[in-house]
N, C-alpha and C positions, 0 to 999 in steps of 0.2 A: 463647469466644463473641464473635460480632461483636456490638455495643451497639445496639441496637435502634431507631436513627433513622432507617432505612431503614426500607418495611414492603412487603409485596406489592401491585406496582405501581406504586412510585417507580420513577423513572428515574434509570439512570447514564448519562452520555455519557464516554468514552475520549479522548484525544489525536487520535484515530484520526478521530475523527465517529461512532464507532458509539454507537448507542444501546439499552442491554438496557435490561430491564424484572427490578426484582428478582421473585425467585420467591419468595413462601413467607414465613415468619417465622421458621423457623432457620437459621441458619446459623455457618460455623467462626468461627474467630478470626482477625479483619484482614479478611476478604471475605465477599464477599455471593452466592449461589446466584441465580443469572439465565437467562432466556430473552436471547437477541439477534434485536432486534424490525427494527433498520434501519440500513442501511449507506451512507451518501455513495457519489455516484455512478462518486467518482476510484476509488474501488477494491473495489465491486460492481454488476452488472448484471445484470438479473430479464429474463425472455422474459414471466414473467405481465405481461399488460397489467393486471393488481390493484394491481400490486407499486408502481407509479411514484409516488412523492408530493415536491411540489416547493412551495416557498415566495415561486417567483419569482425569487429571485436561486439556490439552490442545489437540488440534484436528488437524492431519496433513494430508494431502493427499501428496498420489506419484504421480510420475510423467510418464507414456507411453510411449516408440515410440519416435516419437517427438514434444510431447505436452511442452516438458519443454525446449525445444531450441525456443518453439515458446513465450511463456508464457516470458523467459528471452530478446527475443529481442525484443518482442511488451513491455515491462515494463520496465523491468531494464535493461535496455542498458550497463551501466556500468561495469553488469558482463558479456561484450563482448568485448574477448583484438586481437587486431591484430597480426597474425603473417606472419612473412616476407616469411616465406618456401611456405608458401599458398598464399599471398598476400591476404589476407580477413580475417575477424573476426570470430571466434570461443567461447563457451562459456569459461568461465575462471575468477579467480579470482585475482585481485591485492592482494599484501599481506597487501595493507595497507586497507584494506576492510575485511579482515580478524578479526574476532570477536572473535569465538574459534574455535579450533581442536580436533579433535576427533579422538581419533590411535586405530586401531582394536585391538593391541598386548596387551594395554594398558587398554582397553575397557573387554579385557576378563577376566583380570587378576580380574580386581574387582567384577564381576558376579562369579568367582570362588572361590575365598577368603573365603569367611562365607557358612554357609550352607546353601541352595537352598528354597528360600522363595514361589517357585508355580511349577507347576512341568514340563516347557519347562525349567527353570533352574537345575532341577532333571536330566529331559533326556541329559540336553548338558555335564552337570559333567559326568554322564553315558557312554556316546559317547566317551570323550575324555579320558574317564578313558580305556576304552577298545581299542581305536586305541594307542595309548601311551604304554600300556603295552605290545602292540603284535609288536609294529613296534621299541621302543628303544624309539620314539623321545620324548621329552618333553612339558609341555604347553605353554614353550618359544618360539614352535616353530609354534604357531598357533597366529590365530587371531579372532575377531569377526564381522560379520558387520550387516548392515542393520537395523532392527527394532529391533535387541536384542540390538548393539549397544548405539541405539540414544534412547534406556528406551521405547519408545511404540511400545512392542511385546504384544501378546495375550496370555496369558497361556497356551490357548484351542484348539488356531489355529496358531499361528505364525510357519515358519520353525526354523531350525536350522544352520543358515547363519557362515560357517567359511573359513576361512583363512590359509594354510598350507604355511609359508615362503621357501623361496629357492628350487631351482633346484634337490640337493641331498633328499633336505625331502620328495619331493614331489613324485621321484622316490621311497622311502621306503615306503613310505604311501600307495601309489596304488597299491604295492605286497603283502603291508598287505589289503589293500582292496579287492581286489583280493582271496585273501584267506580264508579272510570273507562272501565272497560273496558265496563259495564252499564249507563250512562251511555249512551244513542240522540246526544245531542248532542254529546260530546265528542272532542275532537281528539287523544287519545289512546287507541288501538287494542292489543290484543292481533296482538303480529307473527305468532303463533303460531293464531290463530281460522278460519285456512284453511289447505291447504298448497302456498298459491300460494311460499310464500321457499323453497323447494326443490326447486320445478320446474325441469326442465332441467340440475338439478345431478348430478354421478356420485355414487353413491353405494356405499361401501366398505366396511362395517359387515358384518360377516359373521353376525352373531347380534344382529343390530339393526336392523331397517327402518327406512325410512323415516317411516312410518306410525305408527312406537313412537316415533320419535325426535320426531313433530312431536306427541304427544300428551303426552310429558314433556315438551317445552318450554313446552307452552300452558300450565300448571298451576306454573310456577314464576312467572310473572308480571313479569318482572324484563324482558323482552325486548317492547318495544312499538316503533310505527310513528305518529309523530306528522302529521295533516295539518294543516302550513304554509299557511293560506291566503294569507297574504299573497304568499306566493314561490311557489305553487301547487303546491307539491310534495309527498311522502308522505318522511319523513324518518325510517330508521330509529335510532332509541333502544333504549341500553344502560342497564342502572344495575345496575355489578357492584359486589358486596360482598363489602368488603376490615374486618376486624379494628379493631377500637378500639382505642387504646393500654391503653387498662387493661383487655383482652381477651388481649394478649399476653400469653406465661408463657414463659420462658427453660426451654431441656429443657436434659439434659446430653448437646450432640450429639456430644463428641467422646467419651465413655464408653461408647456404643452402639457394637452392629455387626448387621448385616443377615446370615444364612444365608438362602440360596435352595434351595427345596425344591421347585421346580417349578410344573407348571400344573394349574389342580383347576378342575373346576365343581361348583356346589353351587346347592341352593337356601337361604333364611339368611328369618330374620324380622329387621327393624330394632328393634334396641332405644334409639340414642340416636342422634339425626339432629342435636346440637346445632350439631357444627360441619362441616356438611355445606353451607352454602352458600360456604366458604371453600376457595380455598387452601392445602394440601391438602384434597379431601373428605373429613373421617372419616365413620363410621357405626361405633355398634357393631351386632356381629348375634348371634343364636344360629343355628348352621347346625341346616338341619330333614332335609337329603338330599343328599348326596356323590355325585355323578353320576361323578365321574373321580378319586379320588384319592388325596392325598399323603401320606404318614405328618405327623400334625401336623394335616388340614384339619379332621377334628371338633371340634377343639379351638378353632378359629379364634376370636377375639374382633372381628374388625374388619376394614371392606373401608376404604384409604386411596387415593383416585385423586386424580392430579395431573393428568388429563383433564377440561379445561370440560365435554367434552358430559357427563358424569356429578356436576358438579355440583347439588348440590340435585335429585336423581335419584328419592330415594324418602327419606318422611316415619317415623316411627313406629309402630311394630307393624305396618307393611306388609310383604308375604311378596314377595322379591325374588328373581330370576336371578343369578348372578353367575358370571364367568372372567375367572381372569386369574394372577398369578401368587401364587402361597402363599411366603410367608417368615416365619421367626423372628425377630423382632428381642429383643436380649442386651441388659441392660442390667445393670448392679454389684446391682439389686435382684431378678432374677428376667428370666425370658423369657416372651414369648408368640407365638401366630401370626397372623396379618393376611395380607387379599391385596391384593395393592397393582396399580391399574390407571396406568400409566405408559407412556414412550418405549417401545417391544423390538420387536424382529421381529416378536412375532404381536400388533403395536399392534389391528389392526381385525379380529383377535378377541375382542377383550376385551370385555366388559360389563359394564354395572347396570343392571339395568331391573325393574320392578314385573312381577309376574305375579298372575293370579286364583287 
């Protein structure tokens, strides 16, 4: 096992300029399990006008979908480590590949320190000053990421990308969200209270509408739209939640291995939604109805998605939809089944979603 000073959502940057985002909280020994968020402009270029983020002296594009798993194995192979649970390669970084690090907790403390030099640095002190006040928590308890992070945000346009540490905080924070959001005066909005953030947009979801999709977002409370009076803007706010250090628990990943048993839909009740707002999502579930399937799906114990949109998806003893793929995973103590919503060809068939 790699040694856990990394955690999901630090930043690795390469020799290279690329910059991943660790994935997750396991991983092997020596390297780290990563997404690849953004590449220098010497040696990648995005047709998304989304993609473009620059600092003023240097030019980066983001990365899509999966243009940046494609982008890392057609090129740099090296940041592709194998792992035993899957038996195949994944993106990921050796730590001896490892150039610098970049910590959200640690990223925000210095954007907050001195006074706010343009005014997405105005709004974020703004924000944080008023969740912090109403909820107790402190700004040790947050983080920062994305383009404010890595220095090329936009003044005019960049969001306001944060990080709420821990299970407890996160719980405080979304009752103060909550409350804000019922609040007639408040300058913090639910992004999610109309489905104006999705118009216009394609939508790909084959057993997932729209309409389900913006009715599970409103209700996690984590996704708001701040209005900037000062800068006269509507500023969309994130505040994702990533693991406490003494939340983490070392598994034994290289003593696992993963069978693939195919694809199952079922209906399932939630029995334990503890760590469902994290990276990965678990849930446990009891399946109640096998619509399609697999030797092994009644038995299932847990849906695991590595998919945000099914983060924080459904609550306890809520009776949920679910497809996606059925696996065993082996362990020296016993085995069990899980379906796990991830990368694969039938990505945008897969689901979580609450049913009546």
């Amino acid at each position: 096992m790699a040694d856990l000073r990394l955690r999901d959502r630090d930043a690795i940057v390469t020799r290279e300029g690329l910059i991943f985002r660790v994935f997750g909280y396991s991983h092997p020994a020596n390297a780290y399990v990563c997404d690849v968020e953004y590449a220098p402009a010497e040696i990648f270029e995005s047709n998304n006008p989304k993609a473009l983020r620059t600092d003023r002296t240097h030019v980066f594009f983001k990365f899509y979908e999966d243009e940046g798993w494609k982008f890392v194995k057609n090129n740099f192979p090296q940041y592709m480590i194998f792992l035993p649970i899957l038996n195949r390669k994944v993106v990921g970084v050796k730590c001896a590949n490892i150039m610098e690090t970049r910590k959200p907790s640690e990223g925000l403390i210095k954007l907050i320190e001195k006074e706010p030099k343009d005014e997405l640095l105005d709004a974020l002190q703004k924000v944080l000053g008023i969740v912090t006040e109403r909820s107790g928590l402190s700004n040790k308890n947050f983080g920062v990421f994305g383009s404010l992070l890595h220095g090329f945000y936009h003044p005019q346009f960049s969001d306001i990308d944060l990080i709420v540490y821990g299970g407890k905080n996160l719980a405080k924070l979304r009752e103060t969200l909550l409350e804000l959001y019922c609040n007639g005066g408040s300058q913090l909005k639910n992004e999610f209270e109309s489905d104006d953030s999705i118009k216009g947009k394609t939508w790909s979801f084959k057993n997932y509408s729209a309409k389900e999709f913006v009715w599970h977002q409103q209700r996690k409370l984590i996704y708001a739209v701040f209005n900037d009076k000062q800068s006269g803007r509507i500023i969309k706010t994130e505040f994702e939640p990533v693991k406490d250090w003494k939340e983490i628990f070392e598994s034994p990943f290289s003593e696992a291995r993963i069978v693939q048993k195919g694809w199952v839909k079922m209906f399932a009740r939630i029995t334990d939604d503890h760590d469902s707002p994290f990276i990965p999502s678990v849930y446990g579930i009891e399946p109640l109805k096998i619509i399609e399937a697999k030797a092994g799906a009644e038995e299932a114990e847990r849906v695991v998605s590595y998919m945000e949109e099914f983060r924080m998806q459904a609550f306890k003893d809520e009776k949920v939809y679910v497809e996606g793929n059925l696996e065993e995973l082996i362990t020296s103590k016993g085995s069990f089944h899980q379906v796990t919503l991830t990368y694969c060809p039938r990505y945008y068939e897969q689901v979580l979603k609450v049913v009546s």
